[in-house]
PDB file of N, CA, C and O in Angstrom:
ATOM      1  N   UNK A   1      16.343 -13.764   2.013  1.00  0.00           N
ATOM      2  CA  UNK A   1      15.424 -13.815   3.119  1.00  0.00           C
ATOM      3  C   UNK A   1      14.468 -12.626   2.995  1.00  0.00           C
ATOM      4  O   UNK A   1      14.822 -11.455   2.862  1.00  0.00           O
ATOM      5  N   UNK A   2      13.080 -13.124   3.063  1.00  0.00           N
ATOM      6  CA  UNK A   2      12.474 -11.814   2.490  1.00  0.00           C
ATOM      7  C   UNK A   2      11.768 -11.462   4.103  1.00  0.00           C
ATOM      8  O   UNK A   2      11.262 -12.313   4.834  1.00  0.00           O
ATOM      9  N   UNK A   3      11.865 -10.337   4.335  1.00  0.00           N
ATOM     10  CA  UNK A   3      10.955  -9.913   5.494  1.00  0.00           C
ATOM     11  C   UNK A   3       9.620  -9.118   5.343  1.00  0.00           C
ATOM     12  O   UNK A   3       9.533  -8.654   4.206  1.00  0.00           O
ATOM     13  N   UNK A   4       8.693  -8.857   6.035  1.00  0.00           N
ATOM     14  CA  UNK A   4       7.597  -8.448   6.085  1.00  0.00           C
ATOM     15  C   UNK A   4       7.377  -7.200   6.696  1.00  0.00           C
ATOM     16  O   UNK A   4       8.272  -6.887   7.481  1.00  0.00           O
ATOM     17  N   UNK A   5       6.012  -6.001   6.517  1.00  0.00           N
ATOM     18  CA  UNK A   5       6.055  -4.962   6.888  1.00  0.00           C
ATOM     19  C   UNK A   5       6.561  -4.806   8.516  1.00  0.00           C
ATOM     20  O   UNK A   5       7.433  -4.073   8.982  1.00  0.00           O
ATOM     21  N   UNK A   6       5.715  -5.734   9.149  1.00  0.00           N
ATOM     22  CA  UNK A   6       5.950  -5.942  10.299  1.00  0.00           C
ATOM     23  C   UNK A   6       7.331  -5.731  11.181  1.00  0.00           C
ATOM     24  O   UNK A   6       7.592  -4.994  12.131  1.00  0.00           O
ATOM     25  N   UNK A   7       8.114  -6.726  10.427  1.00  0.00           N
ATOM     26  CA  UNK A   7       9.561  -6.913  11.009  1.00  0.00           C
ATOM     27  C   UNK A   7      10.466  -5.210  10.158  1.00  0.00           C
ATOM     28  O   UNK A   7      11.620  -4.832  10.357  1.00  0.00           O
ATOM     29  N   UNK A   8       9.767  -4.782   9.568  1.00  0.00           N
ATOM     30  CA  UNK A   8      10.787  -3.338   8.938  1.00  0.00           C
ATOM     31  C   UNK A   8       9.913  -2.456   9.586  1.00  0.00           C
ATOM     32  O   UNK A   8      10.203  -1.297   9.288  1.00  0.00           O
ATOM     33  N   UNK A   9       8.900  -2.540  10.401  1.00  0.00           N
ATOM     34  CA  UNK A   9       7.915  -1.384  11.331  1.00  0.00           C
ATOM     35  C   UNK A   9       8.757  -1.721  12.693  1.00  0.00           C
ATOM     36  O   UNK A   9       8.870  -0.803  13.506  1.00  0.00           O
ATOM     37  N   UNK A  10       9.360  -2.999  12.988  1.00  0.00           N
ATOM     38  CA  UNK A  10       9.341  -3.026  14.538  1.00  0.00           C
ATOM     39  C   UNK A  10      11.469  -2.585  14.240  1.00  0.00           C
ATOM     40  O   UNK A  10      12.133  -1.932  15.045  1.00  0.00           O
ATOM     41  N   UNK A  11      11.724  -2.866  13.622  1.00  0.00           N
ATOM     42  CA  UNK A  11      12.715  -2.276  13.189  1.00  0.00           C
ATOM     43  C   UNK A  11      13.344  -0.780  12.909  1.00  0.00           C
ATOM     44  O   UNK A  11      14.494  -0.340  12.916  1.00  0.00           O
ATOM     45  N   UNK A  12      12.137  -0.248  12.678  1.00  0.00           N
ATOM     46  CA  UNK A  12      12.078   1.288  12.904  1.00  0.00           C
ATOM     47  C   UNK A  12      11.792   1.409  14.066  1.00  0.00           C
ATOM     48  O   UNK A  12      12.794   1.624  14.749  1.00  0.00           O
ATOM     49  N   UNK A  13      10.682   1.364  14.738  1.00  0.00           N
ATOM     50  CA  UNK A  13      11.018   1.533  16.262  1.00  0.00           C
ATOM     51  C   UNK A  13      12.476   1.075  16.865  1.00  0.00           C
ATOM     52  O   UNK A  13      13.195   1.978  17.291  1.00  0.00           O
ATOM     53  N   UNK A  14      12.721   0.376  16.896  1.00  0.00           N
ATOM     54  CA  UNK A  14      14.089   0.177  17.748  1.00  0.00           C
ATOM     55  C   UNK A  14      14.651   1.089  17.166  1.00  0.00           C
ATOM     56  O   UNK A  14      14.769   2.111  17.842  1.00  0.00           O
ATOM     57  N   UNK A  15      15.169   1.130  15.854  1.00  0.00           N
ATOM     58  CA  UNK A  15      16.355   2.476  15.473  1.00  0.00           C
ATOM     59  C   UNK A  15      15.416   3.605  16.170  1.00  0.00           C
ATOM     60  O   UNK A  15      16.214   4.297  16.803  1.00  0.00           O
ATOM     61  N   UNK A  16      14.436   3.997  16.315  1.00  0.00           N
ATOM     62  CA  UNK A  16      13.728   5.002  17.215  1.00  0.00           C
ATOM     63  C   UNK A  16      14.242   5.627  18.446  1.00  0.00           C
ATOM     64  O   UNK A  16      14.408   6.772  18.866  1.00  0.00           O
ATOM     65  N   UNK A  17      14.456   4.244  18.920  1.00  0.00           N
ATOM     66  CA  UNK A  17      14.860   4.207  20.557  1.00  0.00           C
ATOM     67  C   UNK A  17      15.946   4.843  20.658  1.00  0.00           C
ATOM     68  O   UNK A  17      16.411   5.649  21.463  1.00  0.00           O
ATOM     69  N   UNK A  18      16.396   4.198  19.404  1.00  0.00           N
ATOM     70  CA  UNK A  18      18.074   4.480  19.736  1.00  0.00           C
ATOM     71  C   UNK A  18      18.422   6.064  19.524  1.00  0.00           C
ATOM     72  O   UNK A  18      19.062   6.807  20.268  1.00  0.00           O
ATOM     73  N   UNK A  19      17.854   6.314  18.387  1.00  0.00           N
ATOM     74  CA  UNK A  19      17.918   7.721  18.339  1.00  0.00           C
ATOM     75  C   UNK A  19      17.525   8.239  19.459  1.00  0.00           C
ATOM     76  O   UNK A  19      18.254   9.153  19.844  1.00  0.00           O
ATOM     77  N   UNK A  20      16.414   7.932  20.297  1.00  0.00           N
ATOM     78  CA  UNK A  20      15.682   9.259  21.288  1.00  0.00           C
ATOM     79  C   UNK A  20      16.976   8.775  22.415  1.00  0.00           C
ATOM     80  O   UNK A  20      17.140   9.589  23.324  1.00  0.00           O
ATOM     81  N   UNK A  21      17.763   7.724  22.437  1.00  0.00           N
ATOM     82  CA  UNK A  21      18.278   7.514  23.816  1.00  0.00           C
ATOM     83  C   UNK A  21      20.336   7.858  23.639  1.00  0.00           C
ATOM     84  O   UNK A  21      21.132   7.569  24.533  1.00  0.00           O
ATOM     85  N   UNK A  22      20.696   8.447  22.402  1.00  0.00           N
ATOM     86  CA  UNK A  22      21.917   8.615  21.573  1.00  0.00           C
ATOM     87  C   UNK A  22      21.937   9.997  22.628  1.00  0.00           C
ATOM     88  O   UNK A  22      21.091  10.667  23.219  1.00  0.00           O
ATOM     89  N   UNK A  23      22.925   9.993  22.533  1.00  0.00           N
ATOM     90  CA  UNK A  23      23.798  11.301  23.229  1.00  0.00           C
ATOM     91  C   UNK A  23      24.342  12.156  22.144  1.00  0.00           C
ATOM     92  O   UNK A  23      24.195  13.378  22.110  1.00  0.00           O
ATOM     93  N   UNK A  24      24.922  11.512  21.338  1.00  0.00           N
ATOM     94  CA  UNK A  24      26.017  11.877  20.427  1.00  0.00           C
ATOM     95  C   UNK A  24      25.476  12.393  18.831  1.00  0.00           C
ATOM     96  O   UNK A  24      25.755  11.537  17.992  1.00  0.00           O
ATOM     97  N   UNK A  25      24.929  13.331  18.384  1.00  0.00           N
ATOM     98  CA  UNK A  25      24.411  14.112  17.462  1.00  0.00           C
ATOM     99  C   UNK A  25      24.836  13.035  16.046  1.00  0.00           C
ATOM    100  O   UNK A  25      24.071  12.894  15.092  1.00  0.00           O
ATOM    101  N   UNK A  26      26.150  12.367  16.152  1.00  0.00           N
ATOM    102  CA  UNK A  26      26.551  11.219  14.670  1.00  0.00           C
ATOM    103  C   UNK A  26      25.222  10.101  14.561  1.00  0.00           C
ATOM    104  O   UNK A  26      24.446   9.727  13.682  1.00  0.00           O
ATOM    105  N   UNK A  27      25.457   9.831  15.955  1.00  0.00           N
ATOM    106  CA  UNK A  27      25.135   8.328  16.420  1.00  0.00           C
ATOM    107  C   UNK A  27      23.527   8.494  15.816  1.00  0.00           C
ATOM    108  O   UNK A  27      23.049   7.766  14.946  1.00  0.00           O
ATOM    109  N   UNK A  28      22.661   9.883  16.643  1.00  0.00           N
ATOM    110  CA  UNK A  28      21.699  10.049  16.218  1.00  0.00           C
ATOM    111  C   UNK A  28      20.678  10.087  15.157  1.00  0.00           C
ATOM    112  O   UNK A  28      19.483   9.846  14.991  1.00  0.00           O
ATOM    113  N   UNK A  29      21.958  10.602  14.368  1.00  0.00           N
ATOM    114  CA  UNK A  29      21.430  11.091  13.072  1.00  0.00           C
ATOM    115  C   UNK A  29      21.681   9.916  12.192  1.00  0.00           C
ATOM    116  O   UNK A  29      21.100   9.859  11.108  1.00  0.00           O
ATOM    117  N   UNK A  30      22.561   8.901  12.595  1.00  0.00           N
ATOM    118  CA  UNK A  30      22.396   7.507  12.184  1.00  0.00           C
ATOM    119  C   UNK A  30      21.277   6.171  12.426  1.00  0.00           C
ATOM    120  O   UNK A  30      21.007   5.180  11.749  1.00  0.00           O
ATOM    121  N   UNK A  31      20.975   6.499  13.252  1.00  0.00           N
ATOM    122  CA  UNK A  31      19.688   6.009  13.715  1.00  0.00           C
ATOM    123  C   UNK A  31      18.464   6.838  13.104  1.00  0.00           C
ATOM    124  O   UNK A  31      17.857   6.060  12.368  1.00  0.00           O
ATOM    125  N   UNK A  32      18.033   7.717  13.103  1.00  0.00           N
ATOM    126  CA  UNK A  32      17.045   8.777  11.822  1.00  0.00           C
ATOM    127  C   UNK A  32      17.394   7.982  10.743  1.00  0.00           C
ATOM    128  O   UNK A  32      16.561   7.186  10.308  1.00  0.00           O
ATOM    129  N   UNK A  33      18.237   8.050  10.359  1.00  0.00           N
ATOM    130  CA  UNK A  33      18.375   7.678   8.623  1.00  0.00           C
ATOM    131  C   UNK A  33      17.921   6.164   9.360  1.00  0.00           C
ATOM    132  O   UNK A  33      16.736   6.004   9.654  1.00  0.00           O
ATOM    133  N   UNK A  34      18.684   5.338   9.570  1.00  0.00           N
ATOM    134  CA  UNK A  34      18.195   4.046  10.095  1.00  0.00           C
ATOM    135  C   UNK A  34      16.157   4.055   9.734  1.00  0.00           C
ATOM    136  O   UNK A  34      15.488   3.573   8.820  1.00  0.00           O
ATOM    137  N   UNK A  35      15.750   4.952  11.129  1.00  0.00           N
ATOM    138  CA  UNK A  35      14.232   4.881  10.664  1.00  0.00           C
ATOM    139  C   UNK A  35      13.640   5.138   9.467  1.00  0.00           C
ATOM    140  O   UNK A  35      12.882   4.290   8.998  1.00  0.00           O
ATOM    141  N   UNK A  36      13.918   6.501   8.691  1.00  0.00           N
ATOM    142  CA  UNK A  36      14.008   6.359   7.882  1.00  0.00           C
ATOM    143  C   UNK A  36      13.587   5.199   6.485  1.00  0.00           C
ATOM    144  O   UNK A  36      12.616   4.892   5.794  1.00  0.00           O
ATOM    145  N   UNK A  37      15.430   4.756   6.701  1.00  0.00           N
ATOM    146  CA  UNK A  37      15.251   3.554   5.735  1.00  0.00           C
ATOM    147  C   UNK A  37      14.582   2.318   5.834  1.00  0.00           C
ATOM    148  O   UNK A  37      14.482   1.680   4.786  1.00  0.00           O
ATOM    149  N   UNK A  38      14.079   1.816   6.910  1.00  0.00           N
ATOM    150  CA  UNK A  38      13.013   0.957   7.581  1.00  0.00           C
ATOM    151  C   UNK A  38      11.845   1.160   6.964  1.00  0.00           C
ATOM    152  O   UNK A  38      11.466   0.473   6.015  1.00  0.00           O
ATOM    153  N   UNK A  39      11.064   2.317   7.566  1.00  0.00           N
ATOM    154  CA  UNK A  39      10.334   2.745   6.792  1.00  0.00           C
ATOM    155  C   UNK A  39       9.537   2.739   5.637  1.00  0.00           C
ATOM    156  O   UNK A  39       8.325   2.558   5.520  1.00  0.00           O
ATOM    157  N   UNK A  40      10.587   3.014   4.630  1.00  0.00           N
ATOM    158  CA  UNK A  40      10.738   2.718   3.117  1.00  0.00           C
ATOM    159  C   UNK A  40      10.756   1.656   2.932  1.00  0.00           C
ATOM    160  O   UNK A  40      10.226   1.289   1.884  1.00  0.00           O
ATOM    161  N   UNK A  41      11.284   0.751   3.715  1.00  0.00           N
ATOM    162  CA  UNK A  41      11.261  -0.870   3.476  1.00  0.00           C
ATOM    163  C   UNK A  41       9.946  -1.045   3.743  1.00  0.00           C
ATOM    164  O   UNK A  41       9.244  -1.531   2.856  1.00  0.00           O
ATOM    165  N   UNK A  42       9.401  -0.707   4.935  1.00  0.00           N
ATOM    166  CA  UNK A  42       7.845  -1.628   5.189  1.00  0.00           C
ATOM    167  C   UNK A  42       6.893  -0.911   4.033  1.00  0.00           C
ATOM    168  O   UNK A  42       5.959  -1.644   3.708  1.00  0.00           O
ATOM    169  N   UNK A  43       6.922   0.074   3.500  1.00  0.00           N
ATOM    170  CA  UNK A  43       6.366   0.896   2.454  1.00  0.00           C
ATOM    171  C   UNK A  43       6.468  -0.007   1.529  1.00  0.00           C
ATOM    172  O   UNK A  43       5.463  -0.702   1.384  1.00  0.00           O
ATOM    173  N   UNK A  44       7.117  -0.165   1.037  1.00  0.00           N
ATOM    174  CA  UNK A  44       7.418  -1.186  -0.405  1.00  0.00           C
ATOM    175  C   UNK A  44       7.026  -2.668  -0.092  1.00  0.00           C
ATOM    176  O   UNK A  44       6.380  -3.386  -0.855  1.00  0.00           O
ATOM    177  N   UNK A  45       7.540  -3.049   1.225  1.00  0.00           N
ATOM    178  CA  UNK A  45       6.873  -4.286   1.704  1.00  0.00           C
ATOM    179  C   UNK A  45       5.711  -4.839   1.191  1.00  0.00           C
ATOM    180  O   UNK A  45       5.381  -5.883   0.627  1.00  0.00           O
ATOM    181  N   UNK A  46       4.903  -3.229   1.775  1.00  0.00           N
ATOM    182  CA  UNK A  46       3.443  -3.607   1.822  1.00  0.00           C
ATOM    183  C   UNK A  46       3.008  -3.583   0.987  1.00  0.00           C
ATOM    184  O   UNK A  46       2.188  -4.485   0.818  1.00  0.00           O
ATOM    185  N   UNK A  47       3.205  -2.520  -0.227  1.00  0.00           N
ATOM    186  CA  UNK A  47       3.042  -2.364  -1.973  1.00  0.00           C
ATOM    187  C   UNK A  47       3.425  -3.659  -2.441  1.00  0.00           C
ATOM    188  O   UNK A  47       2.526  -4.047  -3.188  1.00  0.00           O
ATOM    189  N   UNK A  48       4.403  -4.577  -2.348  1.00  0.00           N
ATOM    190  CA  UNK A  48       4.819  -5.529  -3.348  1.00  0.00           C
ATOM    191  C   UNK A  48       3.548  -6.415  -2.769  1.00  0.00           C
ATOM    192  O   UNK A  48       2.705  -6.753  -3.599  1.00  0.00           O
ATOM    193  N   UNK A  49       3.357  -6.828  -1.327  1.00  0.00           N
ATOM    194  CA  UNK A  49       2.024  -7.845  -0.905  1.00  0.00           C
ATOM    195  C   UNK A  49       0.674  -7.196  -1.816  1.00  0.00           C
ATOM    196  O   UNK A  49       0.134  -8.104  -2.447  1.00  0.00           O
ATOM    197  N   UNK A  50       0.198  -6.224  -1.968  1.00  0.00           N
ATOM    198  CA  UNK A  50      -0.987  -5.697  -2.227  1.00  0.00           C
ATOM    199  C   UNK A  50      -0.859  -6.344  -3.856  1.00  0.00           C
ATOM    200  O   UNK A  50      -1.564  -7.208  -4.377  1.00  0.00           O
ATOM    201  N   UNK A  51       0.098  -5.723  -4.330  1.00  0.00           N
ATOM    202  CA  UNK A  51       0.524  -5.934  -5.688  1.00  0.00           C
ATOM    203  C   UNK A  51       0.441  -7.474  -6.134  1.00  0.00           C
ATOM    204  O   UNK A  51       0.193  -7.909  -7.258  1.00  0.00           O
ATOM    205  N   UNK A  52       0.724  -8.204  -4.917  1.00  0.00           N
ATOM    206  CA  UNK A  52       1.051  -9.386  -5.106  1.00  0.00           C
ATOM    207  C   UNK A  52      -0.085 -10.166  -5.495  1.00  0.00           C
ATOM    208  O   UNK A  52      -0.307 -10.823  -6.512  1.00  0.00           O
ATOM    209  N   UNK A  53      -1.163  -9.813  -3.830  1.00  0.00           N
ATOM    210  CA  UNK A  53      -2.324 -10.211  -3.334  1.00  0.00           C
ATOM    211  C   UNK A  53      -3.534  -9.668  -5.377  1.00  0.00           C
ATOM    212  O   UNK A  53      -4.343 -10.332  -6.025  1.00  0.00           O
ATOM    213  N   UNK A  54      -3.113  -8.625  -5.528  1.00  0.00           N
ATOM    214  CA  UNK A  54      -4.225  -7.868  -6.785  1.00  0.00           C
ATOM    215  C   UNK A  54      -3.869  -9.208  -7.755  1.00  0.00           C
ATOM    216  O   UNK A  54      -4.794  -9.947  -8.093  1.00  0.00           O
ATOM    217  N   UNK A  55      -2.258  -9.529  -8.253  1.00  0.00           N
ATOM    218  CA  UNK A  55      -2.338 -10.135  -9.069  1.00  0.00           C
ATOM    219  C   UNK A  55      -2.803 -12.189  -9.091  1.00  0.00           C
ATOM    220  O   UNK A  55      -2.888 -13.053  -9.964  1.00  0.00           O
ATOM    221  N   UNK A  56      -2.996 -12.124  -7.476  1.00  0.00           N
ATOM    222  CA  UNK A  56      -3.339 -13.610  -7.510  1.00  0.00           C
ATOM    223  C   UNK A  56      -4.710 -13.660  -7.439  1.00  0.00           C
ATOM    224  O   UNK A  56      -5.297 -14.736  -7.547  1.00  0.00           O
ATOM    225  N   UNK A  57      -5.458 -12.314  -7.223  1.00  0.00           N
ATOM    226  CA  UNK A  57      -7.135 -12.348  -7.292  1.00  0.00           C
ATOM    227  C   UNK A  57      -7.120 -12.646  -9.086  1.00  0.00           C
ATOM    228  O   UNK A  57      -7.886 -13.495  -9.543  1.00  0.00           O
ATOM    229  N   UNK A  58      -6.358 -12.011  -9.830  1.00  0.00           N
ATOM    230  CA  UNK A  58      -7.063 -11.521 -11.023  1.00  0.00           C
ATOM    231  C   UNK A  58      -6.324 -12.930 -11.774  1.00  0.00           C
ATOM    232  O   UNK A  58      -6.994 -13.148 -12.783  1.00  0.00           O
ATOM    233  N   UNK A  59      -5.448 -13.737 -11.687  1.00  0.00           N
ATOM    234  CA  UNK A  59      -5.625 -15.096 -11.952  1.00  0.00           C
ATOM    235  C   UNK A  59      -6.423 -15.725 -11.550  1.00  0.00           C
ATOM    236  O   UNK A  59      -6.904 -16.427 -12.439  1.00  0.00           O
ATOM    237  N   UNK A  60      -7.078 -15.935 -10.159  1.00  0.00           N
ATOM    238  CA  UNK A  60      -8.429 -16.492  -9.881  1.00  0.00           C
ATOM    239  C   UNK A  60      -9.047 -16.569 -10.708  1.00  0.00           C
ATOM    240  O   UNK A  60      -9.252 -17.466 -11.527  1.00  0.00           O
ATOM    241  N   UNK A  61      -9.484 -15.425 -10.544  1.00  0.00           N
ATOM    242  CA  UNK A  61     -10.832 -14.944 -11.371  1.00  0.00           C
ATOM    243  C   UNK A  61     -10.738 -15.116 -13.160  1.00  0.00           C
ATOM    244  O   UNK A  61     -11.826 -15.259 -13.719  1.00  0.00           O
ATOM    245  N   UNK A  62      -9.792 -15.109 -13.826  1.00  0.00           N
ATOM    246  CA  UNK A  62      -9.636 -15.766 -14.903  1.00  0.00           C
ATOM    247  C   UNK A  62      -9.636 -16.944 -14.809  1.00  0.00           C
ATOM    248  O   UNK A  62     -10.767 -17.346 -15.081  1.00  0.00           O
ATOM    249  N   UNK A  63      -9.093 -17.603 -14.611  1.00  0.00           N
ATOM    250  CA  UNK A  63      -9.432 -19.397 -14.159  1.00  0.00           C
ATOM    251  C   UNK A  63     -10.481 -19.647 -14.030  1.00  0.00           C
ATOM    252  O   UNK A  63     -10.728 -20.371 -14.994  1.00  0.00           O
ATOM    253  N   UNK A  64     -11.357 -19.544 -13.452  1.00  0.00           N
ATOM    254  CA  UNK A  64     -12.667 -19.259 -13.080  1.00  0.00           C
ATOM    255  C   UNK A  64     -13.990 -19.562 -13.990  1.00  0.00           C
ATOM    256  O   UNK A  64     -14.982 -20.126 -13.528  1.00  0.00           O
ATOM    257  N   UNK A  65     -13.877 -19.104 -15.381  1.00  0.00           N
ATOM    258  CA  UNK A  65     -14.554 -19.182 -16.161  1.00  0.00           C
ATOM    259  C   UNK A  65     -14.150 -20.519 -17.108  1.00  0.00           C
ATOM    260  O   UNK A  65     -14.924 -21.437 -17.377  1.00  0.00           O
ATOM    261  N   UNK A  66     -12.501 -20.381 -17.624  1.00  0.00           N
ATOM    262  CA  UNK A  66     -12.088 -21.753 -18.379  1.00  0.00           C
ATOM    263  C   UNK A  66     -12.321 -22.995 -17.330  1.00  0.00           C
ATOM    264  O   UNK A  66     -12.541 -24.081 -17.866  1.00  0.00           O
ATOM    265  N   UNK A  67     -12.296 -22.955 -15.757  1.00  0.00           N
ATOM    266  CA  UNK A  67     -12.941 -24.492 -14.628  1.00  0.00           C
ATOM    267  C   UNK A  67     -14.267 -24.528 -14.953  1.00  0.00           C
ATOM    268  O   UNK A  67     -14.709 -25.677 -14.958  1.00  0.00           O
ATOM    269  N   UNK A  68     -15.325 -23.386 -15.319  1.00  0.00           N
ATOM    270  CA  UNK A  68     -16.347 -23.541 -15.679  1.00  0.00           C
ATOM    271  C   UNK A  68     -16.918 -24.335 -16.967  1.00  0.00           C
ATOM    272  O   UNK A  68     -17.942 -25.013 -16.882  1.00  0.00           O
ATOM    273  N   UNK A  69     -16.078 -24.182 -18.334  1.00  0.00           N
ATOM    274  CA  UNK A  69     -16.711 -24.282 -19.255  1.00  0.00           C
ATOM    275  C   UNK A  69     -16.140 -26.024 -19.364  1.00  0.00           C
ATOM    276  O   UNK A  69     -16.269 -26.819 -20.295  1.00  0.00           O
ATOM    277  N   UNK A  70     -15.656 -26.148 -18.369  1.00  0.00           N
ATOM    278  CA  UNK A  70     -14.657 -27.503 -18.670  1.00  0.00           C
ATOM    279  C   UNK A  70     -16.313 -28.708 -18.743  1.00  0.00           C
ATOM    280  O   UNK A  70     -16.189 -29.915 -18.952  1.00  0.00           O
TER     281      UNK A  70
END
């Protein structure tokens, strides 16, 4: 199941919450890492789409010329 920046951004917020609303210094610091690792997920998220998005322009655009000469 692949998720999107979106759902690993709104995902860090909630571990957010939880941290600012934790009593307990464990709990807290489990929720940090939580954001944290979210984070890093929507980071890479968004790199693999860009990455994704660069490499389906630059097949276009090769195609492009061999639909032409057809």
């Amino acid at each position: 199941m692949a998720h999107d920046a979106a759902y690993f951004r709104a995902q860090a917020d909630r571990a957010q919450a939880d941290a600012d609303a934790a009593q307990l210094d464990n709990v807290r610091d489990r929720a940090l890492r939580s954001v944290a690792a979210f984070e890093a997920m929507a980071i890479s998220a968004e790199r693999t789409t860009q990455r994704r998005i660069a490499r389906e322009e630059a097949t276009a655009a090769a195609r492009v010329p061999l639909e032409a000469a057809e």
